[in-house]
N, C-alpha and C positions, 0 to 999 in steps of 0.2 A: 331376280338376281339374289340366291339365297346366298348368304353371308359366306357360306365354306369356300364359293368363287374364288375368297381372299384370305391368305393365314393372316393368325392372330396380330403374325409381326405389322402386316401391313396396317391393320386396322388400330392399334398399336402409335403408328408414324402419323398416319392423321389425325388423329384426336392430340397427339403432342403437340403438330402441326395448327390446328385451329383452336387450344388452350393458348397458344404463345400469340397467336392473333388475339385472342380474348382479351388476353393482360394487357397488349398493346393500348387495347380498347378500354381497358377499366373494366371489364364486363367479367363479373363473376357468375352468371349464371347466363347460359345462351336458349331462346327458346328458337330451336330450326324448324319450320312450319312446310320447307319447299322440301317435294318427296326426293327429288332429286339428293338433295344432301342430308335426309333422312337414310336413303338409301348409301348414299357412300362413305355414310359415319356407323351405321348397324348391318346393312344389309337387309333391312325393311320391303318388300316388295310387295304389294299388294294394289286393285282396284280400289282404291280409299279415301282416295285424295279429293273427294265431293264432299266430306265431312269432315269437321279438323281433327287434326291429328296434330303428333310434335314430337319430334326427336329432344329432347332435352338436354343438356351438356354443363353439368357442375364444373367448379374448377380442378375440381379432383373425385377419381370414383369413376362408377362406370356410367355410361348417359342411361337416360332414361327413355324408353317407346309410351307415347300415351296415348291415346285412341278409342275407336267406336269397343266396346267388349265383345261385338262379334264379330272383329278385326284380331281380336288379339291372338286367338289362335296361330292365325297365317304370321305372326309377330315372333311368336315362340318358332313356327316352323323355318322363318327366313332369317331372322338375326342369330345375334352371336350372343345376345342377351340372357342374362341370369331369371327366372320367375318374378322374381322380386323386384326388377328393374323393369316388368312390365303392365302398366297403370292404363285405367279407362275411365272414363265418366257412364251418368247415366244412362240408359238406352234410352229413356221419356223423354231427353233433351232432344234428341235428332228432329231438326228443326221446327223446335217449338215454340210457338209465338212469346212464351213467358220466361222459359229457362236457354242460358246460351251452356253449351261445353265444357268453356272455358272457366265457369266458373265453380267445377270442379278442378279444372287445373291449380288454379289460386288454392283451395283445399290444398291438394299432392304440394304444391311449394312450400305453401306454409308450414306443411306436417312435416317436410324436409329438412326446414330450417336454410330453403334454397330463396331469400326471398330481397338479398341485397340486389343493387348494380345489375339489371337484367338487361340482357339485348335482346333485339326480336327484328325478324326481317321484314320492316314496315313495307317496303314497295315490291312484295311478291306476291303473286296471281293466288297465293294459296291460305293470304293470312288477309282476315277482310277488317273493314272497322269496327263494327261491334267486338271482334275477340280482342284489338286495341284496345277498346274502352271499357271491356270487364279489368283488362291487366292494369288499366292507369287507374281504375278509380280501385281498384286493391291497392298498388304498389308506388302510386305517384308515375312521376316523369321515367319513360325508359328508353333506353339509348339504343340507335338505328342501327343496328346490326346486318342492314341489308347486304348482299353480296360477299359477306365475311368468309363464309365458308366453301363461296363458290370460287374465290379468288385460291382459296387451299387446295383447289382440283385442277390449277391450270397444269400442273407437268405430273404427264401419266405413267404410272408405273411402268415396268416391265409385261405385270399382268394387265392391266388396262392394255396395254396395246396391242398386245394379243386379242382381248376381246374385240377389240375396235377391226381387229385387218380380219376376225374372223366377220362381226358386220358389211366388213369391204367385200368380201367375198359374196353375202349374200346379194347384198347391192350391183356387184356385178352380173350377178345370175338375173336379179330382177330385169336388169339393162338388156342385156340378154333376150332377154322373153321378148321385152316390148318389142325390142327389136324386128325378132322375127311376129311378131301379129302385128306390126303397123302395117295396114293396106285399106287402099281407097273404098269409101262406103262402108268402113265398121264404123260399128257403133264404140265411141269413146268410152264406155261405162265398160261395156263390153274387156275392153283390152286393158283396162283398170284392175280390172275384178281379176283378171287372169293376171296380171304383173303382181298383184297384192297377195293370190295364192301363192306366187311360186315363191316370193317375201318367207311366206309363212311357212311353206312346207318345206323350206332350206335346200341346201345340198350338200353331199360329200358329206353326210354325218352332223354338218352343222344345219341347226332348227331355229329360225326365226320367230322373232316376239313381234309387238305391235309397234309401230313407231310411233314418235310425239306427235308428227305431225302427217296430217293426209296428204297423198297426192295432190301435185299443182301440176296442169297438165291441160293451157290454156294453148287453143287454136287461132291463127290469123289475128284478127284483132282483138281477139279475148285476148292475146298474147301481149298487148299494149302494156297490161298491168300484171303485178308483180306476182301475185297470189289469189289465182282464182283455181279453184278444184276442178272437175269434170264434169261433165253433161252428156246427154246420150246423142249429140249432134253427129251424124258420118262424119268422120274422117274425108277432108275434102281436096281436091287435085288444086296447086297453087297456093297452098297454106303450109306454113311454118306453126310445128307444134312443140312446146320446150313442157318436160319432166322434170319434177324435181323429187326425187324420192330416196328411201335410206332403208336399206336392211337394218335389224335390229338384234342382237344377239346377248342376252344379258342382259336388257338396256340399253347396252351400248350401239351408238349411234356410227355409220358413215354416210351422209346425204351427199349427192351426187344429180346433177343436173347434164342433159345433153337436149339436144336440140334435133328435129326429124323433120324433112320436109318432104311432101307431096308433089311429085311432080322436079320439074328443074329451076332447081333455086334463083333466084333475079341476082345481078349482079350489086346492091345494096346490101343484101344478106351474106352473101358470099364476102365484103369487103367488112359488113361485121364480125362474119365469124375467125377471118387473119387476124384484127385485130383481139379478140378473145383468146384463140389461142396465143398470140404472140404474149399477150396480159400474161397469161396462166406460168410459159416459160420463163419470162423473167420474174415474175413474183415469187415463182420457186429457188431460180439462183441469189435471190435477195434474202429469205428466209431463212438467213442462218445466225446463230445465237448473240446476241447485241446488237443487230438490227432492230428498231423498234417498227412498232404495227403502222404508225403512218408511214415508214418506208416501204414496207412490202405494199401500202397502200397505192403507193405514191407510182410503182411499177405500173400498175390498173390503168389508172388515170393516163400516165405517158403516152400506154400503148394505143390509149381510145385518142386524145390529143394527136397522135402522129395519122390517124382513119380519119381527122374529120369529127372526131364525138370528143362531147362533152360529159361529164358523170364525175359528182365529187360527191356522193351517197355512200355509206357504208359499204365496205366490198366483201369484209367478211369476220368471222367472230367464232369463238373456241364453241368446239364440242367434246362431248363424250358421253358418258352416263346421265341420260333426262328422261323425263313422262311431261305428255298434255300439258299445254298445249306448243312447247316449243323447244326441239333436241339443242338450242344455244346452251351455254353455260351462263350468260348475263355474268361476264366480267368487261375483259377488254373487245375493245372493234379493230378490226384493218380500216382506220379511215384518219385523214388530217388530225392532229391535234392529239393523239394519242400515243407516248412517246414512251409504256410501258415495252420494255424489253424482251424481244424472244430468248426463250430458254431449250436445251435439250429436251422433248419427249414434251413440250407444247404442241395440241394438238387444233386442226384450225379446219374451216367449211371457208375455201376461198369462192368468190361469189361473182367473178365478170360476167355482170349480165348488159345488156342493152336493149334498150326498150326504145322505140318509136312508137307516135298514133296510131301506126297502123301494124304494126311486127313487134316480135320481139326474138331476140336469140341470147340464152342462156347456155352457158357449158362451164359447169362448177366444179370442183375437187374438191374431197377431204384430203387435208395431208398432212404428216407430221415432220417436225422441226429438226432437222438433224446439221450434224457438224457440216455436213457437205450442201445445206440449203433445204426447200422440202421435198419431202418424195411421197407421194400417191397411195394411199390406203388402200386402194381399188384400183386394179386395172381393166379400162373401160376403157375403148376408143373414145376419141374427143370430135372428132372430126362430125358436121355433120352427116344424118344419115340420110343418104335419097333412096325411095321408095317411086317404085315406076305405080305410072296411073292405071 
């Protein structure tokens, strides 16, 4: 996702955007450790994110990329960053039992004069304890910046959505594919591997990246649980098989789940899948801007409530621009108790799924938030698909 994706101006609006959350916070220096908002504050792109790294964000000035040094290169080629604003630690640090990274970082601050009021996103996959405990025993007590700048990405630009309905596209291509190779006796790995190519090799022009997350693409009873990836088991006549998968374009994410059965579906499945779609329709006509997310929640629940099912679990939670291991944005859920407000150009992975001990049927949407409720990123049949034996 090299930086030029976005003019100046845009890149410009969010850093005003997450300094004015700063100040909220007291927080004169922000350390962004999650690649996700690395990349949506510079334009950072790179396989990196296995060694620390940090977007850094003064209260004024431009931020700072810091990273492995033979990282930096791709740092210069993807951000929007000056030479000067991009900083590395040792190469003899990478994971050595004596010296951390980080404590080179504390060097670069100090030498900044960057070294009051620090935030830092204590509960994300990418910032662990030891880099906590070089900054506090430098800096004292620092305040939890967690989510701060992911909460600045809930409503997407006009370019972001563009890239998003370009992902939709891929996603429907991939759908597509499966489609046509679901047939009794393949091998599941088999028809993975051809949906993941045609992911990658795009269409119409548009070229697909890697998604955050793998294929979930469990069989019959593997299908009981939520996320389980694939196996080279055939394809079996009497089984319900649910995908969940996301073209990737830029980053940018649209995940997309549907449901495919072998054989003529039993009448249990078929009265889950009315209730899913019915879920899907009304969650959409509710989705419009000051509705809050336990309402459009709350559509889910009804529609399982009126079938017969119970299910008061998350039903679904923003996306857009992510890496590994998971395309959410980790702000707000669609679920009870959460009474953050929808906005114009909020973008969402709505999630009716239903799971039994022995089945399950998923058929998911990305959709974004518009005056008239949400509308579909991706056009992709919902309905499930039967496949003769």
């Amino acid at each position: 996702m090299p930086a030029t994706d976005f003019s100046a101006e845009e890149y410009s609006a969010r850093l005003t955007k997450t300094r004015r959350a700063m100040a909220a916070r007291g927080i004169d220096t922000l350390i962004v450790a999650d690649p996700s908002n690395m990349a949506w504050l510079t334009g950072y792109d790179g396989w990196s994110f296995y060694v620390p790294q940090a977007v850094i964000v003064p209260a004024a000035g431009d931020p700072i990329w810091w990273g492995r040094p033979q990282d930096k290169a791709g740092a210069a080629q993807t951000t929007w960053l000056s030479a000067d604003n991009l900083l590395d630690w040792p190469e003899a640090h990478v994971q050595h039992p004596d010296h951390h990274p980080y404590e080179a970082l504390v060097t670069h601050l100090q030498a900044r004069g960057l070294t009051r009021s620090i935030g830092v996103e204590m509960d994300n996959y990418y910032y662990s304890a030891k880099s906590h405990a070089v900054l506090t025993e430098a800096f004292g007590p620092l305040t939890d910046a967690t989510s701060l700048v992911n909460w600045q990405r809930a409503v997407k630009s006009p370019a972001e959505l563009a890239m998003m309905r370009k992902a939709g596209q891929l996603t429907a291509h991939m759908h597509a594919t499966l489609r046509a190779g679901f047939r009794a006796g393949r091998r599941k790995n088999e028809l993975v591997a051809e949906v993941q190519a045609a992911g990658i090799a795009g269409i119409d022009g548009i070229a697909g990246d890697y998604p955050a997350i793998a294929p979930i693409a469990p069989s019959g009873t593997e299908a009981s649980a939520a996320h389980i990836t694939w196996n080279d088991r055939p394809l079996r006549s009497g089984e319900a098989t649910y995908f969940e998968i996301s073209g990737c374009f830029h980053r940018y994410h649209c995940p997309a789940s549907r449901t495919l059965y072998m054989g003529t579906p039993p009448a249990d499945i078929r009265r889950a899948e009315e209730a899913v779609l019915r879920a899907i329709e009304d969650a959409f006509a509710a989705a419009k801007p000051g509705a809050t997310c336990e309402e459009v929640a709350a559509c889910v629940y009804d529609s399982f409530a009126r079938a017969g099912y119970k299910r008061d679990n998350r039903t679904g939670y923003p996306i857009g621009l992510s890496y590994p291991p998971d395309w959410g944005e980790r702000s707000m859920s669609l679920r009870p108790g959460d009474t953050t407000e929808l906005q114009v150009g909020m973008t969402f992975h709505l999630m009716p799924g239903l799971w039994t001990p022995d089945w399950g049927v998923a058929i998911t949407e990305s959709f974004e938030v518009t005056e008239a409720g949400g509308v579909p990123l991706a056009e992709i049949p919902r309905e499930i698909f039967v496949a003769e034996t």
